[in-house]
C-alpha positions as CSV (number, residue, x, y, z in Angstrom):
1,X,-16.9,17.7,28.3
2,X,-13.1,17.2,27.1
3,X,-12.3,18.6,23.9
4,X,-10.1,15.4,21.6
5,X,-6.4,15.9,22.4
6,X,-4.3,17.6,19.5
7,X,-8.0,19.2,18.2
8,X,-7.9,23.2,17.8
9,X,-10.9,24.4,17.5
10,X,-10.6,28.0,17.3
11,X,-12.3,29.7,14.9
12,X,-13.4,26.1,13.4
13,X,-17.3,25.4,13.3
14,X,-18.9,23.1,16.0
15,X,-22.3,21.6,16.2
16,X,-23.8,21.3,19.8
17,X,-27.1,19.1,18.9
18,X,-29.4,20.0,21.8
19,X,-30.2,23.9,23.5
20,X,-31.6,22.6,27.1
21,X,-29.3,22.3,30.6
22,X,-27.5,19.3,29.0
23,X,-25.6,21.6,26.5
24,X,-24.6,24.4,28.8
25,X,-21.0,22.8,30.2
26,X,-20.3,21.5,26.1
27,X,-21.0,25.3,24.9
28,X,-19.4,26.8,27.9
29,X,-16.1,24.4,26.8
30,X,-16.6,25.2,23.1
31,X,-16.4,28.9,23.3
32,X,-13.8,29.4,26.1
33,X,-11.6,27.0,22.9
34,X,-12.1,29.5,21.0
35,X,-15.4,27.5,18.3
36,X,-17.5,29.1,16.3
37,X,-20.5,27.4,17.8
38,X,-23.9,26.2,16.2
39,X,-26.9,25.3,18.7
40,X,-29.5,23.1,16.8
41,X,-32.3,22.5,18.8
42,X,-35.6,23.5,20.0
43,X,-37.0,25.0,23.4
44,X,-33.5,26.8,24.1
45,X,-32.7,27.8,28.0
46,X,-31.9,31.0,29.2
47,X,-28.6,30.6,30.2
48,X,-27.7,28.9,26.5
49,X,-29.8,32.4,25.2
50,X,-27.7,35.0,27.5
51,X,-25.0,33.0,25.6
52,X,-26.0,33.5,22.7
53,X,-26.9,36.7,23.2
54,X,-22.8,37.4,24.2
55,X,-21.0,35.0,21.4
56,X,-23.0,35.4,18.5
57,X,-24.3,31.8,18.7
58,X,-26.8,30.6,16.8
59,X,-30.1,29.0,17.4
60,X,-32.7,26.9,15.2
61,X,-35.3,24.7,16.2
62,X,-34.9,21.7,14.8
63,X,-33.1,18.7,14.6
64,X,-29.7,17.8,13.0
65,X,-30.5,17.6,9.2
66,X,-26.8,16.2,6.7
67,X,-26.6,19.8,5.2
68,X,-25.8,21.3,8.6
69,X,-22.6,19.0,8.6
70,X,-20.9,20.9,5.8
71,X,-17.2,22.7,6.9
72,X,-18.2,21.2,10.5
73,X,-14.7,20.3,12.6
74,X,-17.1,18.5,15.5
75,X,-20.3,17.8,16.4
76,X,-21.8,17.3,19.8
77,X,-25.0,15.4,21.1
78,X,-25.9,17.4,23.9
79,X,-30.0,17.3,23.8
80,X,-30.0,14.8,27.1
81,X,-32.3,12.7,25.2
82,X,-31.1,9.4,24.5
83,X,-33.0,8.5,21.4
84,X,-32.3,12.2,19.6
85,X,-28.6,12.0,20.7
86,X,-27.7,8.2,18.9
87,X,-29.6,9.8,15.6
88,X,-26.9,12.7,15.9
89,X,-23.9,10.3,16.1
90,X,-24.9,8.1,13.5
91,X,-25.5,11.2,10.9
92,X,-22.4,12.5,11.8
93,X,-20.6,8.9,11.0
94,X,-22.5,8.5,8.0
95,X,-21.4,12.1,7.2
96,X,-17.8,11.5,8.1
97,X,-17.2,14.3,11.0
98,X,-16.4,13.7,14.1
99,X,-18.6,13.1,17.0
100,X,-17.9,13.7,21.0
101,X,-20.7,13.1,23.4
102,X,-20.3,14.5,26.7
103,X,-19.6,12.4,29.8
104,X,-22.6,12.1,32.0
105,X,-22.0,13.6,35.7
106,X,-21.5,10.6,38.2
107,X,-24.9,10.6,40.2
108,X,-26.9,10.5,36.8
109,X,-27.5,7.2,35.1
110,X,-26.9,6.6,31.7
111,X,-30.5,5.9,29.6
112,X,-29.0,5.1,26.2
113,X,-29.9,2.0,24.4
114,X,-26.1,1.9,23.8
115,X,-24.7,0.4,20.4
116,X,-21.7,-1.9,18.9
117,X,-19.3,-0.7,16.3
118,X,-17.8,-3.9,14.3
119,X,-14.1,-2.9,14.2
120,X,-12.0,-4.6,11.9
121,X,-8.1,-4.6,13.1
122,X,-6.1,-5.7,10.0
123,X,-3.9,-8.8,9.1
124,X,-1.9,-8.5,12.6
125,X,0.3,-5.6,12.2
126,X,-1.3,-2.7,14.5
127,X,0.4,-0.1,11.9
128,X,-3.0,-1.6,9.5
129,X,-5.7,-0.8,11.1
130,X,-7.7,2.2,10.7
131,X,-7.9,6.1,11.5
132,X,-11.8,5.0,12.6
133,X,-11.0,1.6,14.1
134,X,-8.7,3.5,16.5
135,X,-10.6,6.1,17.8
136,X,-14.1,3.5,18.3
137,X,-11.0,1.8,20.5
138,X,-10.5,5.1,22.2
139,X,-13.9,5.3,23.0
140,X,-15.5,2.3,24.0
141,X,-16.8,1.3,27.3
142,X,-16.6,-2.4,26.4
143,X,-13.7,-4.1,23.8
144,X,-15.2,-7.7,23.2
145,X,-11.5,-8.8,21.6
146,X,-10.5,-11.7,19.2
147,X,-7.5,-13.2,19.4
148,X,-6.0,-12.4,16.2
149,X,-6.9,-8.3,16.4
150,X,-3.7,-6.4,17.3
151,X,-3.7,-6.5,20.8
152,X,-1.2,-4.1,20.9
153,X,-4.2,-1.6,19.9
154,X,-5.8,-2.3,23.4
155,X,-3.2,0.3,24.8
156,X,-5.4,2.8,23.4
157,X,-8.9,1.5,25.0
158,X,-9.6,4.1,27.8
159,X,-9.3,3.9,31.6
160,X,-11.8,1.5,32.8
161,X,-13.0,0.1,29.8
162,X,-13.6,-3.7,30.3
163,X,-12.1,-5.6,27.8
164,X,-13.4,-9.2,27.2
165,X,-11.5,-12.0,25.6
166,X,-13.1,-14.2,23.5
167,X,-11.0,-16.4,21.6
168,X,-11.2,-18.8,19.1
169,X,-8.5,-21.2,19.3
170,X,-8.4,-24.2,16.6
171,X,-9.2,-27.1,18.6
172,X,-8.5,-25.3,21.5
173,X,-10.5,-23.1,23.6
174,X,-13.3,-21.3,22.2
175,X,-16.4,-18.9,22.8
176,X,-18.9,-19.4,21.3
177,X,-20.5,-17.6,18.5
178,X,-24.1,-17.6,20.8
179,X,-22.0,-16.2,23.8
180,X,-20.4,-14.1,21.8
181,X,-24.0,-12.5,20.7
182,X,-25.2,-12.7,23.8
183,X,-22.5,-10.5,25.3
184,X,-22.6,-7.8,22.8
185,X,-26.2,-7.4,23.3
186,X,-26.5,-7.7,26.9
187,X,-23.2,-4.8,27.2
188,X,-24.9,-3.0,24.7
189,X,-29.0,-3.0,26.5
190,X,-26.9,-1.6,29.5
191,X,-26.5,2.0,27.9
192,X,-22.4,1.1,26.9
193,X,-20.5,1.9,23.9
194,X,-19.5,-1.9,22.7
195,X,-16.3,-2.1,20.3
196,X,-16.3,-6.1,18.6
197,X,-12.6,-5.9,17.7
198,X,-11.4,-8.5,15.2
199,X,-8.4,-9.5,13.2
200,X,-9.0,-8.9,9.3
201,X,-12.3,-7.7,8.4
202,X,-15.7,-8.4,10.2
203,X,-16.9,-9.6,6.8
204,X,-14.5,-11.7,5.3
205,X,-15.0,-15.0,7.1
206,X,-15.7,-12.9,10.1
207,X,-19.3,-14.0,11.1
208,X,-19.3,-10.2,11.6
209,X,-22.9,-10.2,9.7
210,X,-24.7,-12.3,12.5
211,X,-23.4,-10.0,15.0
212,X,-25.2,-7.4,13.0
213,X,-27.9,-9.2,12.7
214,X,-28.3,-10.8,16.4
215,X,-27.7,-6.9,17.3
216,X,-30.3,-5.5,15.0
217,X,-32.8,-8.4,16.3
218,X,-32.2,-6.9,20.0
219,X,-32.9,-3.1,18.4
220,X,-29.2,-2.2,19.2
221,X,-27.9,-0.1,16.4
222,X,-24.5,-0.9,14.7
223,X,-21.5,0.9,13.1
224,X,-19.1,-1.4,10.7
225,X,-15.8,0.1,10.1
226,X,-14.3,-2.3,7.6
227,X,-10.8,-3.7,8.0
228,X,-7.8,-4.6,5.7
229,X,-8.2,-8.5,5.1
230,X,-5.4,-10.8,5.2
231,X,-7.1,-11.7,2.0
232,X,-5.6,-9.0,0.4
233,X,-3.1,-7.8,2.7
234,X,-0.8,-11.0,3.0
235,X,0.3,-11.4,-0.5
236,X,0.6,-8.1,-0.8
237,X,2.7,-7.9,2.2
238,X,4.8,-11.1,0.6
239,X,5.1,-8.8,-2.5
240,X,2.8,-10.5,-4.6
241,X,0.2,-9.0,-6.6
242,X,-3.7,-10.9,-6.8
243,X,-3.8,-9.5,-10.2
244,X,-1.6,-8.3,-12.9
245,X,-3.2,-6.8,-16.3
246,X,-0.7,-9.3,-18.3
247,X,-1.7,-12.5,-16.4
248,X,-5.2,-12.6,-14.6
249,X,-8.0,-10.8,-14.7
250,X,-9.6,-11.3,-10.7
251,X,-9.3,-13.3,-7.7
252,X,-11.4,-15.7,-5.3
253,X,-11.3,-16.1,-2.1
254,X,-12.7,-19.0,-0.3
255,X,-12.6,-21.0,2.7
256,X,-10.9,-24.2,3.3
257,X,-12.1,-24.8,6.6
258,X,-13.5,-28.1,5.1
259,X,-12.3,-30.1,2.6
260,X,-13.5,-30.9,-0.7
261,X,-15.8,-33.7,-0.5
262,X,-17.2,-32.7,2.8
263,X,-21.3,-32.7,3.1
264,X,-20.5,-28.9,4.6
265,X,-18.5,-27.5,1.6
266,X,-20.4,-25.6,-0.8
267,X,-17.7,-24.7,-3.3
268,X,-17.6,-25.9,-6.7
269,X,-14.3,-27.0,-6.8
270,X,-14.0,-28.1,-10.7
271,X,-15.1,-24.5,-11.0
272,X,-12.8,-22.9,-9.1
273,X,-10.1,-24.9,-11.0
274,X,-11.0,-24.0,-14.4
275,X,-11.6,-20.3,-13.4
276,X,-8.2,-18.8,-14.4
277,X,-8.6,-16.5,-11.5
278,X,-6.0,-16.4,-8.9
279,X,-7.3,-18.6,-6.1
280,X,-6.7,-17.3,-2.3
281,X,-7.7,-20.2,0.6
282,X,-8.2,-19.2,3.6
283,X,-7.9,-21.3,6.9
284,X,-7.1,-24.1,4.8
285,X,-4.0,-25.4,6.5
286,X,-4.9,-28.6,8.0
287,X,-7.2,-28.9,4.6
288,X,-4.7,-27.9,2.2
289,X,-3.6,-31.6,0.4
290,X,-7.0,-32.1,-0.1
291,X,-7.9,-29.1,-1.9
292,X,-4.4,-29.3,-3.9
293,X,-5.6,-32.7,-4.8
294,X,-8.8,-32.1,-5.9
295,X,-7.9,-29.0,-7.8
296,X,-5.6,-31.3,-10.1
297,X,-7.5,-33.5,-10.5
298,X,-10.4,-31.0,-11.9
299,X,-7.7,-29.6,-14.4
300,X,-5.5,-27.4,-12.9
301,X,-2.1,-27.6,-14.0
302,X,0.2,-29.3,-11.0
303,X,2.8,-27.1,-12.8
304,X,0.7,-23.6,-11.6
305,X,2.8,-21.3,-8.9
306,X,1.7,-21.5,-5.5
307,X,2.3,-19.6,-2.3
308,X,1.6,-20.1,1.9
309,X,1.7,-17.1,3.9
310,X,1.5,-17.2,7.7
311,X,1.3,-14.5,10.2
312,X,1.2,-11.9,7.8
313,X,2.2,-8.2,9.1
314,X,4.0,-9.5,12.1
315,X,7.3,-10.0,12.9
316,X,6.8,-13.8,12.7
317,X,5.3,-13.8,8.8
318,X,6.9,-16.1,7.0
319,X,6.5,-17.1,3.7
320,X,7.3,-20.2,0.9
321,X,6.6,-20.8,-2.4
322,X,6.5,-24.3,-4.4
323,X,3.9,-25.4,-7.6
324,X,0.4,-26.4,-6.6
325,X,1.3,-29.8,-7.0
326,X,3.8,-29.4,-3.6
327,X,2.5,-26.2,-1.6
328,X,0.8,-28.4,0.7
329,X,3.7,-30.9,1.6
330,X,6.3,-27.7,1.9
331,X,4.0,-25.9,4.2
332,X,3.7,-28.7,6.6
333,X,7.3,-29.4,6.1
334,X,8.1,-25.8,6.9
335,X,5.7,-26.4,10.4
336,X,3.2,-23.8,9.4
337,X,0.2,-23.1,11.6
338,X,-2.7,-20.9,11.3
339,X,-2.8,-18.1,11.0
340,X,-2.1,-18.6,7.4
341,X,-3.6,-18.3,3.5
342,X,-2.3,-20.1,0.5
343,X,-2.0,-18.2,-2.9
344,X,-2.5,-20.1,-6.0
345,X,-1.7,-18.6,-9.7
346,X,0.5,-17.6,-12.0
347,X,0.9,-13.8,-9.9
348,X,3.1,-16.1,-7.8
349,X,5.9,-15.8,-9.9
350,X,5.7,-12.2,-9.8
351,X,6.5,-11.7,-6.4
352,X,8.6,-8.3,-5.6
């Protein structure tokens, strides 16, 4: 077992969750750092007790319970039993602390089930994503990567990890969604940590819920760790605010992948238009006249303040402003391609 680079541990509390042969090298590690180490778990062996017996380590029978997580700097699965060893990473995620498992020796097989963490990377800029995204990057045995994630994150992924591309280029190459499934399961059923990295957020237009569910389906359990949408994140990064006390009251966010009018769009455009909300379209570039169109015509002022953002958080973001009534003939003017979102309201105007 390696102990997380730039962790002290001395005189900080450490769970080892597990007392048999499989938790002798973690404690060994543990105590030479200096930790005050916990043993929780049953049928303890003698050399973990002649431990004990030296460093005042303590020993209960039972399982991890969420109390025993309280003032805890690390916790480690060390019982050598698969099934008990995911339940004590996914309490200590749930329970915020941090979670190392030890490295199997080489001549033993891994038996774990494995399991995918969902990792959302952020609007582009590798600055955005998060403290947890990072270290699930760190960790993973298998990076199934999108192509708008910050690749530049990848430099963290650990020697050996196989990364897997799996873009989605607009009417270019693509992977399917079913592949995509597929490969996350079948990485996962072969006992490996699976990171699903994506741009954005996993949930917002990120089809991030049927990889849950296709994984759930398979029995492989899942960790989300949310990311900062470009929803959200590129107006702000353009310095403008989706709401403002003295103008609007809430936003919407939808997709314009289709147009109005289309027998796939769901939206109720007339509603959208009347809705005094701000109104943030997503991947509605190539959609965008339409959607202009149909929003004046259901009574939205042509006059109303309107914005295009592409490639937010990255050197390349650009940005341009017009009224409704002309975003969509200034963006193509301007040549912009996905990624991009259009911002619609009156916060427009209040841009930074």
């Amino acid at each position: 077992m390696s102990i997380p680079s730039g962790l002290d541990l001395a005189g900080r509390r450490v769970l080892v969750c597990g007392a048999g042969p499989a938790a002798l090298a973690p404690v060994r590690v543990l105590l030479e750092a200096g930790a005050e180490v916990t043993i929780v778990g049953t049928d303890p062996a003698n050399s973990i007790r002649d431990l004990a017996d030296r460093t005042l380590v303590t020993l209960t029978e039972r399982e991890l319970q969420p109390d025993d997580l309280a003032e805890v700097a690390l916790v480690v699965p060390a019982s050598g039993e698969s099934g008990a060893d995911q339940r004590t990473l996914e309490l200590a995620r749930l329970g915020g602390r941090l979670a190392v498992q030890p490295s199997l020796p080489a001549d033993q097989p891994r038996v774990t089930s494995g399991s995918v963490i969902l990792v959302g990377g952020g609007p582009g800029d590798p600055g955005l994503i998060t403290v947890a995204g990072l270290d699930a990057i760190r960790t993973a045995d298998v990076i199934v990567c999108d192509r708008l994630a910050p690749h530049s994150a990848l430099q963290a992924a650990k020697p050996g990890a196989e990364i897997v591309d799996v873009a989605k280029i607009p009417k270019g190459a693509a992977t399917s969604q079913q592949r995509i499934n597929a490969l996350l399961v079948d990485r996962a059923q072969a006992g490996r940590t699976v990171v699903r990295f994506k741009g954005g957020d996993n949930f917002v237009f990120g089809r991030g819920g049927e990889e849950w569910q296709a994984c759930a389906e398979a029995g492989i359990p899942v960790t989300v760790i949310p990311g900062v949408s470009a929803a959200t994140a590129a107006p702000a990064l353009a310095g403008v605010p989706l709401t403002h006390r003295h103008l609007t009251q809430g936003f919407t966010v939808v997709s314009g992948h289709v147009p109005p009018g289309d027998p796939d769009s769901t939206l109720d455009w007339p509603a959208l238009a009347r809705a005094n909300t701000t109104l943030v379209i997503m991947m509605g570039v190539a959609t965008l006249a339409a959607i202009t169109a149909e929003l004046i015509k259901d009574g939205l002022s042509p006059n109303t303040p309107a914005m295009t953002v592409a490639d937010a958080g990255l050197p390349s973001q650009k940005a341009i402003f017009a009224n409704v009534a002309d975003i969509a003939a200034v963006t193509r003017e301007a040549g912009i391609r996905p990624p991009a979102i259009t911002v619609i309201g009156s916060v427009v105007n209040w841009r930074s």
